[in-house]
TORBA-263483 format. One line per field, with one value per atom (N, C-alpha, C): chain; atom name; x negated, y negated, z negated. Coordinates in steps of 0.02 Angstrom, whole numbers. Layout:
chain = [A,...]
atom = [CA,...]
east = [X,...]
north = [Y,...]
up = [Z,...]
//
This chain:
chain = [A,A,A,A,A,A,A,A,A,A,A,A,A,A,A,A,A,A,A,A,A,A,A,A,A,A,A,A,A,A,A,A,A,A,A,A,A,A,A,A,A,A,A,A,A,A,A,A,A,A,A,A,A,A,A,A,A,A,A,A,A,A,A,A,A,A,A,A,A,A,A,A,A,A,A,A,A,A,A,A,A,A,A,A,A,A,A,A,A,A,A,A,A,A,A,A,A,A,A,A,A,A,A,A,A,A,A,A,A,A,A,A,A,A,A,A,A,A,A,A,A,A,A,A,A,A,A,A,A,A,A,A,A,A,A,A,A,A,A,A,A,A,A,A,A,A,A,A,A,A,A,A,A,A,A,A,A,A,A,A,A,A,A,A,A,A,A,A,A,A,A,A,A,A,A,A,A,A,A,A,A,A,A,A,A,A,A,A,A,A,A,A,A,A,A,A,A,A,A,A,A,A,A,A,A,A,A,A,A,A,A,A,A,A,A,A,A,A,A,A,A,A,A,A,A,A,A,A,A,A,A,A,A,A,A,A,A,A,A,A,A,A,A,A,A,A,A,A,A,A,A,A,A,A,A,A,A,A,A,A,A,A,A,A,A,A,A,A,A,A,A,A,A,A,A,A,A,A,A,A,A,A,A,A,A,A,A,A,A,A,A,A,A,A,A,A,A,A,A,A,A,A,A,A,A,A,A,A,A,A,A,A,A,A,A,A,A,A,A,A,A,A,A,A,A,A,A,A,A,A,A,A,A,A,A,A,A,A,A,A,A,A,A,A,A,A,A,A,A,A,A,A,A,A,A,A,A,A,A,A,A,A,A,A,A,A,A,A,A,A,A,A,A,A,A,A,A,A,A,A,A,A,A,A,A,A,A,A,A,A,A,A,A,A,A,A,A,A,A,A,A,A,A,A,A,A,A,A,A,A,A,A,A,A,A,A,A,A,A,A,A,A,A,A,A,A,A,A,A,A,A,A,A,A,A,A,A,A,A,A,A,A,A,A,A,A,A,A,A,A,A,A,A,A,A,A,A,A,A,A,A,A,A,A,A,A,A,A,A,A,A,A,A,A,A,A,A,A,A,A,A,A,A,A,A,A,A,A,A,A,A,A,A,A,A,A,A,A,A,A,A,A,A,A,A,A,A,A,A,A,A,A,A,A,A,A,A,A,A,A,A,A,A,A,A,A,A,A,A,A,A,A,A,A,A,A,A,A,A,A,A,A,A,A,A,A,A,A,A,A,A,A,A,A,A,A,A,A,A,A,A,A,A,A,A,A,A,A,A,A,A,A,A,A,A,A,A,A,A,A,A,A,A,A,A,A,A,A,A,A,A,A,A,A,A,A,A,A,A,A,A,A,A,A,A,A,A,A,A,A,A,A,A,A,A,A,A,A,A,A,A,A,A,A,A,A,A,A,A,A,A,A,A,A,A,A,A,A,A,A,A,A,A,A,A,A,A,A,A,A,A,A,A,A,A,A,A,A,A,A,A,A,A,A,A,A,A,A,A,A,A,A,A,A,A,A,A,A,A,A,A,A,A,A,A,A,A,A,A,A,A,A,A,A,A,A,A,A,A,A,A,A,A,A,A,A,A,A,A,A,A,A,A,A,A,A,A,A,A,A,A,A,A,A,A,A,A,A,A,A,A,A,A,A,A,A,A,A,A,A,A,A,A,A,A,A,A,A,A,A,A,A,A,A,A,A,A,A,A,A,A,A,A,A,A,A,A,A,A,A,A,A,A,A,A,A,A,A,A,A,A,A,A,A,A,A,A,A,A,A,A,A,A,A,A,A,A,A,A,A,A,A,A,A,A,A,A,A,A,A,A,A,A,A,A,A,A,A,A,A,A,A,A,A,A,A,A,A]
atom = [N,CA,C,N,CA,C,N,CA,C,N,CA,C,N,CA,C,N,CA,C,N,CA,C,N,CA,C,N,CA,C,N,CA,C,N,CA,C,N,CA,C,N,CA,C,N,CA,C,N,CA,C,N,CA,C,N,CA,C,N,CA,C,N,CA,C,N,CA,C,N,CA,C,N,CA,C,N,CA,C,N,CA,C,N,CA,C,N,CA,C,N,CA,C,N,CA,C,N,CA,C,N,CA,C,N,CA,C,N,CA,C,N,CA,C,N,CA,C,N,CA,C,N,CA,C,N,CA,C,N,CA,C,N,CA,C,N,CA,C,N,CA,C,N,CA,C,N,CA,C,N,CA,C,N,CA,C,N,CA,C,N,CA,C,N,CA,C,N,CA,C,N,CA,C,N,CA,C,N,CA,C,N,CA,C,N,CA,C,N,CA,C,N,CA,C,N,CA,C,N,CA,C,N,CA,C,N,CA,C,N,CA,C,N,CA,C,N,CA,C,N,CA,C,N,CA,C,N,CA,C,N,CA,C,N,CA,C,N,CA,C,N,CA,C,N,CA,C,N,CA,C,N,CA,C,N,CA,C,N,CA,C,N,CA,C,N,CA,C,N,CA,C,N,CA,C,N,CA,C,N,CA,C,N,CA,C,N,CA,C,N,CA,C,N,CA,C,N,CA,C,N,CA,C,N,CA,C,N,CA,C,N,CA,C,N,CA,C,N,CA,C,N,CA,C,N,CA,C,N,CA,C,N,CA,C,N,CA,C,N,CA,C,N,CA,C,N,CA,C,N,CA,C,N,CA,C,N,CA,C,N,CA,C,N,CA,C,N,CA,C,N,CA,C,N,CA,C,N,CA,C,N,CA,C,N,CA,C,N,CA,C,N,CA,C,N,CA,C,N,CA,C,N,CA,C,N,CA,C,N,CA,C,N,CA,C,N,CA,C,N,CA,C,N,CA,C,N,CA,C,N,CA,C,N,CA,C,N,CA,C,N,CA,C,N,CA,C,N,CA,C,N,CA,C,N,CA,C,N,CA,C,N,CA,C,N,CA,C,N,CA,C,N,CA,C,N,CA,C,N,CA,C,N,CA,C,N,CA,C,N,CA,C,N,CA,C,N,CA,C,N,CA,C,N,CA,C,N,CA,C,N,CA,C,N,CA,C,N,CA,C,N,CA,C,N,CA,C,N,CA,C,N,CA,C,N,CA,C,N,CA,C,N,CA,C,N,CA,C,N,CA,C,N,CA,C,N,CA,C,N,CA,C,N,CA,C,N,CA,C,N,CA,C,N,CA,C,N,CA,C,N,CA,C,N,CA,C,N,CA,C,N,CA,C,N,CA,C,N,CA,C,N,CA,C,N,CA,C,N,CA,C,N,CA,C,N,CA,C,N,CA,C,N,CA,C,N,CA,C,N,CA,C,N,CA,C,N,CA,C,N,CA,C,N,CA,C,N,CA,C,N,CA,C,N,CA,C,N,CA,C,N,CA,C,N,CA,C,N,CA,C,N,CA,C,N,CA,C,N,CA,C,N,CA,C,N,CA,C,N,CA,C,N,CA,C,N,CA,C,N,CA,C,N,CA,C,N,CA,C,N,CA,C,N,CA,C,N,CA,C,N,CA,C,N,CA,C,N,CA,C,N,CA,C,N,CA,C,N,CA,C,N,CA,C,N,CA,C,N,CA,C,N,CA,C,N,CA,C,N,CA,C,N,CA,C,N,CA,C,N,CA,C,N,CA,C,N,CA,C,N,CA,C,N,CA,C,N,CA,C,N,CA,C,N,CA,C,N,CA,C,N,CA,C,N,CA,C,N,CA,C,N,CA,C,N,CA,C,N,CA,C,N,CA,C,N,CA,C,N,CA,C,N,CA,C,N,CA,C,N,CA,C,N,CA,C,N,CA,C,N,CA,C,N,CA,C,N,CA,C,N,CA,C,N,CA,C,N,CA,C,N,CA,C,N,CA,C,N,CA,C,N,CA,C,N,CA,C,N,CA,C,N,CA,C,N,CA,C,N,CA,C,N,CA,C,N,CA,C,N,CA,C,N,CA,C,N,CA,C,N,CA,C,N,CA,C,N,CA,C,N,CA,C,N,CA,C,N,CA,C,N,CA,C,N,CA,C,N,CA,C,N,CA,C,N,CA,C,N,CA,C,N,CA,C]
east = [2115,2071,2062,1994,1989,2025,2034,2103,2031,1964,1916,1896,1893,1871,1834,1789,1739,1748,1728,1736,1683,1710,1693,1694,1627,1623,1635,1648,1667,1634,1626,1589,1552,1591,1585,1541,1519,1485,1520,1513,1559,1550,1503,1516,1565,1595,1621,1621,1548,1528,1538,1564,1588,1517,1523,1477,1499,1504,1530,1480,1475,1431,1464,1448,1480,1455,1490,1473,1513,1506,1535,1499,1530,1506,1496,1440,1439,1350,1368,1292,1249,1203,1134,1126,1120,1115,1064,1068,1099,1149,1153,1228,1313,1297,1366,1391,1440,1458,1508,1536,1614,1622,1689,1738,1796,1816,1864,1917,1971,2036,2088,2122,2161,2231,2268,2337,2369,2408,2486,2432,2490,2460,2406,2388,2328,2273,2253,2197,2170,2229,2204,2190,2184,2171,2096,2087,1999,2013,1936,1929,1986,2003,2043,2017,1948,1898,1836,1822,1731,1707,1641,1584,1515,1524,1463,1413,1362,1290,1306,1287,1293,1197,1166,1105,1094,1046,1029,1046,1052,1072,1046,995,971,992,1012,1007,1086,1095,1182,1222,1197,1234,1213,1259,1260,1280,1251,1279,1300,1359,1371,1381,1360,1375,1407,1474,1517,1508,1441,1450,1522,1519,1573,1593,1526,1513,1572,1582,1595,1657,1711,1750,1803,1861,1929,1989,2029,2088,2142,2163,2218,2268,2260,2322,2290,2304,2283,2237,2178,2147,2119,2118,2108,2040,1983,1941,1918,1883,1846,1794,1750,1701,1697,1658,1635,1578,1569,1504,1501,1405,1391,1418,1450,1448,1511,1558,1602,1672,1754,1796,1824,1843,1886,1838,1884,1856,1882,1863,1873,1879,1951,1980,1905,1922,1890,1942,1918,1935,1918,1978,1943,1921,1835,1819,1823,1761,1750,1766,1805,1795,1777,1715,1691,1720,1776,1775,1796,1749,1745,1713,1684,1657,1705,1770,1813,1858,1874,1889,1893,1954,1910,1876,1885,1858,1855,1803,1816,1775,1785,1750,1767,1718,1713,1769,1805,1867,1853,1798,1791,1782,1792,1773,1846,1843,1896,1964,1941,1988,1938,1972,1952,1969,1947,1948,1939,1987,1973,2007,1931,1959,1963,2018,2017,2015,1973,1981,2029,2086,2116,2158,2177,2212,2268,2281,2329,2392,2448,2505,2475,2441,2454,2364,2347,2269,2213,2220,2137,2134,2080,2049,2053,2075,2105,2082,2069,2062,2116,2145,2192,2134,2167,2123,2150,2153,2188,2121,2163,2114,2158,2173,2195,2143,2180,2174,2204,2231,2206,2235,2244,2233,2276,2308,2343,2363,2302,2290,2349,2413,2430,2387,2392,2355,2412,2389,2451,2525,2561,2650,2660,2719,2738,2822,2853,2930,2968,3013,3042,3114,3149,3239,3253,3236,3256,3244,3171,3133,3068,3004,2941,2887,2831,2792,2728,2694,2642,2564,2502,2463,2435,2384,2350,2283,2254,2185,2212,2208,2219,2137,2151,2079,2096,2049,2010,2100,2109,2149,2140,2170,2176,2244,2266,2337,2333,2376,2385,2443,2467,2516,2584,2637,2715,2674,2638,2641,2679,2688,2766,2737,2782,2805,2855,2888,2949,2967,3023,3062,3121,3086,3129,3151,3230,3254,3243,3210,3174,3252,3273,3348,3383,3366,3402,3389,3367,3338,3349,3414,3476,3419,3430,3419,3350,3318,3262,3250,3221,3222,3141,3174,3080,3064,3016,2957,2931,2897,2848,2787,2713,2658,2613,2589,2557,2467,2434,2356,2341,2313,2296,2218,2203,2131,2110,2053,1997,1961,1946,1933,1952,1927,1923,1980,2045,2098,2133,2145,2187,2264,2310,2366,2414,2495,2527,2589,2659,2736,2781,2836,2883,2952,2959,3024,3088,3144,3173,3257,3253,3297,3359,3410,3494,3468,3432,3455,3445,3389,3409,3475,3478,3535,3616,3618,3672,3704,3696,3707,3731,3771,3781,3745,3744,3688,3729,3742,3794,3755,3684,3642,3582,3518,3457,3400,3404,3366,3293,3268,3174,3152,3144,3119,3062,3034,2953,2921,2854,2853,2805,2811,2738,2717,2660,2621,2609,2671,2646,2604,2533,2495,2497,2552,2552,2628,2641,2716,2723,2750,2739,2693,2650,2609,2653,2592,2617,2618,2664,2663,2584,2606,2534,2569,2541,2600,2554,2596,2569,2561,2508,2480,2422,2409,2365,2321,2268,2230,2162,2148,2051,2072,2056,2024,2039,2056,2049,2111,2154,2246,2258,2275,2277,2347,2398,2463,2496,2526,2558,2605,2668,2740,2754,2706,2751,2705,2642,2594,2595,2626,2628,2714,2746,2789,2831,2884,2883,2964,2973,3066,3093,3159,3220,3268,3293,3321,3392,3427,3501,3491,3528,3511,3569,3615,3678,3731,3793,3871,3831,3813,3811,3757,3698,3633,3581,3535,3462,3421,3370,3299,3245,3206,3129,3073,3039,2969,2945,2896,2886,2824,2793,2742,2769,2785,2780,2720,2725,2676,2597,2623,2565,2535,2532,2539,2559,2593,2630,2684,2671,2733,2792,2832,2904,2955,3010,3062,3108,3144,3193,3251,3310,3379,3440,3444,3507,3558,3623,3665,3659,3663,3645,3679,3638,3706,3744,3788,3849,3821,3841,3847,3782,3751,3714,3726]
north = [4158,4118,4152,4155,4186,4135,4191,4152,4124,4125,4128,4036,4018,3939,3924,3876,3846,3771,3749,3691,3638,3578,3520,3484,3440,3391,3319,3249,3198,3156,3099,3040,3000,2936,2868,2821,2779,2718,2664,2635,2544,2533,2569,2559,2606,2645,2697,2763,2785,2852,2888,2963,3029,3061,3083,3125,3199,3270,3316,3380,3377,3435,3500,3546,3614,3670,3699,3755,3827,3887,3936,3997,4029,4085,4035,4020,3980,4013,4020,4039,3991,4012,3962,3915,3850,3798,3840,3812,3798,3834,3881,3931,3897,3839,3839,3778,3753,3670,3652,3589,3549,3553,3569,3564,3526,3469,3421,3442,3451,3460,3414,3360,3338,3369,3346,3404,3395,3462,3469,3465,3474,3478,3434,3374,3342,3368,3414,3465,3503,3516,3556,3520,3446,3397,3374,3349,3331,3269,3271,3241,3269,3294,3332,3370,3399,3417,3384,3375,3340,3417,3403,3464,3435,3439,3407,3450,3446,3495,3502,3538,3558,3575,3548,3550,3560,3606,3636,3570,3557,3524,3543,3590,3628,3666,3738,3794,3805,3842,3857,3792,3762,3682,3666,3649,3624,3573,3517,3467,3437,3371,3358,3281,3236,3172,3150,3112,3101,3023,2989,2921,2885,2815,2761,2763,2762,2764,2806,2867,2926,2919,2914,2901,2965,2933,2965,2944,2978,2952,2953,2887,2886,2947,2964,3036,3054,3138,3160,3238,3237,3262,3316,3388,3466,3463,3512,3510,3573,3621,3688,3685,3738,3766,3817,3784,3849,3883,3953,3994,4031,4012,4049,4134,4179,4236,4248,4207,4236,4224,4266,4260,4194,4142,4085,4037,3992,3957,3980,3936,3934,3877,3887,3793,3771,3747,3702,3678,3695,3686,3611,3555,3482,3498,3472,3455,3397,3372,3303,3256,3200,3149,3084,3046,2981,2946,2902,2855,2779,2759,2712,2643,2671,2613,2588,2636,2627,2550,2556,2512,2423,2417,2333,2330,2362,2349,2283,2247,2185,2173,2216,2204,2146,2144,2071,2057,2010,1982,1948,1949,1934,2002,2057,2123,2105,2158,2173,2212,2246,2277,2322,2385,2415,2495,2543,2606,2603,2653,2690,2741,2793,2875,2883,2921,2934,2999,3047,3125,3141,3199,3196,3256,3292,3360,3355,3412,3429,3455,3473,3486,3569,3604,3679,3672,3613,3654,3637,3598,3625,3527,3539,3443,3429,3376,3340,3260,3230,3159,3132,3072,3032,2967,2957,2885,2864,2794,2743,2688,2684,2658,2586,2500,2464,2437,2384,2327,2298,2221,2200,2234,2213,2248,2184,2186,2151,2179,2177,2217,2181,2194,2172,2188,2128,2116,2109,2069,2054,2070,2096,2089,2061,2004,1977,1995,2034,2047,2024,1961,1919,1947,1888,1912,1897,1833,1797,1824,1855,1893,1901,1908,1920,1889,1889,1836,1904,1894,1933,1908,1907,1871,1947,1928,1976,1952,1996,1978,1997,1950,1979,1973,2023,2063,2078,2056,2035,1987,1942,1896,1849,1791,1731,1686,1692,1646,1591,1560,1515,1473,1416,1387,1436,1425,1468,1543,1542,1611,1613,1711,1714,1785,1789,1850,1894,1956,1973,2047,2036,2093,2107,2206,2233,2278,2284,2358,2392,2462,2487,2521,2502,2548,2484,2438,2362,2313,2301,2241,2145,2171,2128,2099,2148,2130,2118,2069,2034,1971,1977,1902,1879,1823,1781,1748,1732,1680,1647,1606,1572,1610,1607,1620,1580,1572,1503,1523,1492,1519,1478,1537,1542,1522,1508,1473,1511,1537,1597,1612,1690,1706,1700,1701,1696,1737,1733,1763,1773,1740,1752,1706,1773,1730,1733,1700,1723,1706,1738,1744,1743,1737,1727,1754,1816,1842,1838,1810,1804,1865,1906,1977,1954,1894,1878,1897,1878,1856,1910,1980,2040,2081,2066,2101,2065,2027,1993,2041,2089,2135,2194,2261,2289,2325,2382,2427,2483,2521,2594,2630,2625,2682,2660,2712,2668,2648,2575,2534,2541,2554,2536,2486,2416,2345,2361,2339,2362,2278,2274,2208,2190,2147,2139,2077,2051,1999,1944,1894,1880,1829,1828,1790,1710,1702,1648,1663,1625,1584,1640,1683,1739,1802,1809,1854,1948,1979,2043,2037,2084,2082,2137,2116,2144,2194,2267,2299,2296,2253,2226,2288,2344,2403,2369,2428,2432,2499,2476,2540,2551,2482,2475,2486,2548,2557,2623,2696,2732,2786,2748,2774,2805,2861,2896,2891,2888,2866,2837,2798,2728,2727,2784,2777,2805,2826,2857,2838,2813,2781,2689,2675,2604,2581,2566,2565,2490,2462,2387,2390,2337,2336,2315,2332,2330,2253,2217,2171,2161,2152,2130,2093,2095,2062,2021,2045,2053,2094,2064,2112,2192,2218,2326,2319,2288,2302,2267,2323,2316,2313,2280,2262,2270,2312,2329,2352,2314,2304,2386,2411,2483,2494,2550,2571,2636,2650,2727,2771,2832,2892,2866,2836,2811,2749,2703,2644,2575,2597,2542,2514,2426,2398,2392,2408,2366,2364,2320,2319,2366,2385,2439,2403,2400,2390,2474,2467,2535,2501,2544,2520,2543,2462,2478,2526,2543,2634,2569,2622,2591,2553,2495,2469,2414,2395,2353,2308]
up = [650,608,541,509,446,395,349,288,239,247,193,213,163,150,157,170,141,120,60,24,74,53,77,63,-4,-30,29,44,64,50,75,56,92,99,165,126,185,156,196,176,183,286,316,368,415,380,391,412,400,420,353,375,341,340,267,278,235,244,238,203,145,116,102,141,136,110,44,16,6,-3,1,76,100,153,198,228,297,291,394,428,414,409,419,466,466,511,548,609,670,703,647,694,688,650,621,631,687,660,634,619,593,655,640,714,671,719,706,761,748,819,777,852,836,838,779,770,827,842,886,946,1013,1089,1085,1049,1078,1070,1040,1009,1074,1108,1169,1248,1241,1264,1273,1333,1335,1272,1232,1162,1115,1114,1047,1000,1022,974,968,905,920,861,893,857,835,757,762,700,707,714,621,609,535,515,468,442,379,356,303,242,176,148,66,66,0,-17,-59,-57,-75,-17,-6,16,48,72,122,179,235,268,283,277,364,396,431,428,473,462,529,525,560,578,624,622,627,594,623,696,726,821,862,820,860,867,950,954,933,879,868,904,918,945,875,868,823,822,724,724,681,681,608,629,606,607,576,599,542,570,483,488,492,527,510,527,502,507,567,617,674,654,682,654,729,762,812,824,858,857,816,764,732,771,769,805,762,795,758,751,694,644,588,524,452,434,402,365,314,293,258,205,136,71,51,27,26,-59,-58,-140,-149,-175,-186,-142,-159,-106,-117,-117,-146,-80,-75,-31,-40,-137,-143,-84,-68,-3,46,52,101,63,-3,-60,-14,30,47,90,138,200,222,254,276,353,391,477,486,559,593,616,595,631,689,731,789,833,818,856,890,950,958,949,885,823,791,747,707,702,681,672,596,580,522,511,464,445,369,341,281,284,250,226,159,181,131,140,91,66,112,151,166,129,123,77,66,125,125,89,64,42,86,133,195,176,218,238,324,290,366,362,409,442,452,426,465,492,571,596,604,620,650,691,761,803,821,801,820,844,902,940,977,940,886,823,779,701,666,625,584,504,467,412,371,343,258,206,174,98,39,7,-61,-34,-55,-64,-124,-123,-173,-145,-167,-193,-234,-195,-242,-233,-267,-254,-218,-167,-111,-51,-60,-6,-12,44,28,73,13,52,46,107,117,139,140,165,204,240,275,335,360,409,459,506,593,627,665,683,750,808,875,902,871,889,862,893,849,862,794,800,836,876,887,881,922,914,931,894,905,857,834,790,759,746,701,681,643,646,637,686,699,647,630,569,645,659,731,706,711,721,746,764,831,857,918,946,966,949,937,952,1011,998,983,1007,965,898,854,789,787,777,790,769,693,669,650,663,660,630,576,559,537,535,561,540,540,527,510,440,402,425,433,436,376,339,255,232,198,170,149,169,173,222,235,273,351,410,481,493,538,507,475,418,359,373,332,372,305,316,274,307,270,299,236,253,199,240,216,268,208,228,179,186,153,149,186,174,186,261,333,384,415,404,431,418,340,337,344,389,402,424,486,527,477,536,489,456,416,361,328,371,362,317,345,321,332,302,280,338,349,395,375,438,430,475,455,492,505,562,574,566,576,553,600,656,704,710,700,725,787,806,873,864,888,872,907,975,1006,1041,1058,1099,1159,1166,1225,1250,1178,1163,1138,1154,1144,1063,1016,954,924,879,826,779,764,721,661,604,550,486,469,437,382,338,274,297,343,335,328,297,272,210,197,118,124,64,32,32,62,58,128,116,176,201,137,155,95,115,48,41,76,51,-18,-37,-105,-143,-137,-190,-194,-160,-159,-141,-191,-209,-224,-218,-229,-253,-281,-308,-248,-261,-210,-234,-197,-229,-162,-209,-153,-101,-48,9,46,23,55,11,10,-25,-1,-47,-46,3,-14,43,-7,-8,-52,-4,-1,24,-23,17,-8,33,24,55,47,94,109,154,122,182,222,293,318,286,314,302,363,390,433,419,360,338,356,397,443,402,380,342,366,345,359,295,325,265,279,225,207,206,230,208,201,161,135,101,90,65,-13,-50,-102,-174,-191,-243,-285,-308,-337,-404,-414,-480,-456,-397,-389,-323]
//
């Protein structure tokens, strides 16, 4: 693959189409497209690449538009530049990225879930896609982090709560450890929900070392769970930008509310450092 760049301005509109303006050494449209490959072995997988047509865009600019439509498979996504006749591809340099529109997403909570792509800097420099393809969908909204524990509201999407809704705080390895509930349906929007998980009853158990609670949605009395995530809007990943206090939980055990690298909520239990 050539080590030579080409930049790649960004920029969605509220229905979720990418659109990709490219400047620097690139062939003349029609020789040249975006090539999307999904990372690791799935790349070399039928749909692991999409290709899509690159068009003149005014002088030295080439532009690509990535509808909402176009199916992604959840994961993370590298972007280059193909060129008719040349050996390889070429990364793609991330520039600009407007993805105020992404800001608040609010789809039909009657679909049967939701997709969404964020474009965003890789650690080594290039532009990459993260997607996420749920169904159903159980978006978190507000966190409120108290001392007792936490109350969360959120949109559930192509489901609908019913009677015995809950929702479950899982050890993944454990299933022992599995505490539940209830699930309030909240005043608003079609979907709107809220929970109150309170820190003492996960960490009753022991906590040697640092726990990650996953947090899932069961929308009815014997239903599959819902894995309860933040991924309509702008944040490609929320563990280290969205941040919340830690509060005791238990004798030498702190609790704190947390996003993974994939925005998937859960609670944290660790043993808490000395002097707290």
């Amino acid at each position: 693959m050539s080590t030579t760049a080409v930049r790649a301005d960004c920029a969605a509109d509220p229905a979720g189409t990418l659109t990709f303006d490219l400047t620097g050494p690139v062939a003349a449209a029609p020789a040249s497209t975006l090539l999307l490959r999904r990372r690791g072995a799935a790349g070399a997988k039928p749909g692991g690449t999409v290709r899509i047509p690159l068009g003149d865009f005014g002088p030295g600019r080439l532009r690509a538009v990535l509808p909402a439509s176009t199916r992604l498979a959840e994961g993370r996504w590298d972007a280059y530049v193909e060129e008719q006749g040349a050996e390889g591809t070429r990364a793609l340099e991330p520039g600009l990225r407007d993805l105020r529109a992404l800001v608040d997403r609010s789809p039909d909570t009657g679909a049967l879930g939701v997709s969404a792509r964020v474009p965003y800097p890789t650690v080594d420099g290039r532009l990459a896609l993260r997607c996420w393809v749920r169904a159903p969908h159980a978006e978190a909204g507000a966190v409120l982090a108290g001392p007792d524990g936490m109350t969360v509201e959120g949109v559930l999407y192509g489901a609908t709560a019913g009677e015995g809704a809950a929702v479950e705080a899982r050890l993944p390895g454990d299933p022992a450890r599995t505490h539940t509930v209830p699930l309030i349906p909240a005043v608003g929007s079609a979907g709107s929900f809220t929970f109150t998980l309170p820190y003492p009853p996960p960490a009753a158990g022991p906590v040697p070392e640092a726990q990650l609670w996953q947090l899932w949605l069961v929308p009815a009395a014997g239903a599959k769970g819902v894995r309860i995530s933040r991924i309509l809007d702008d944040v490609w990943s929320r563990h280290t930008s969205f941040v919340y206090p830690g509060f005791p939980a238990a004798p030498g055990v702190l609790a704190t509310p947390c996003y993974t690298a994939d925005n998937d909520f859960c609670l944290r239990l660790e043993p808490a450092p000395a002097g707290r």
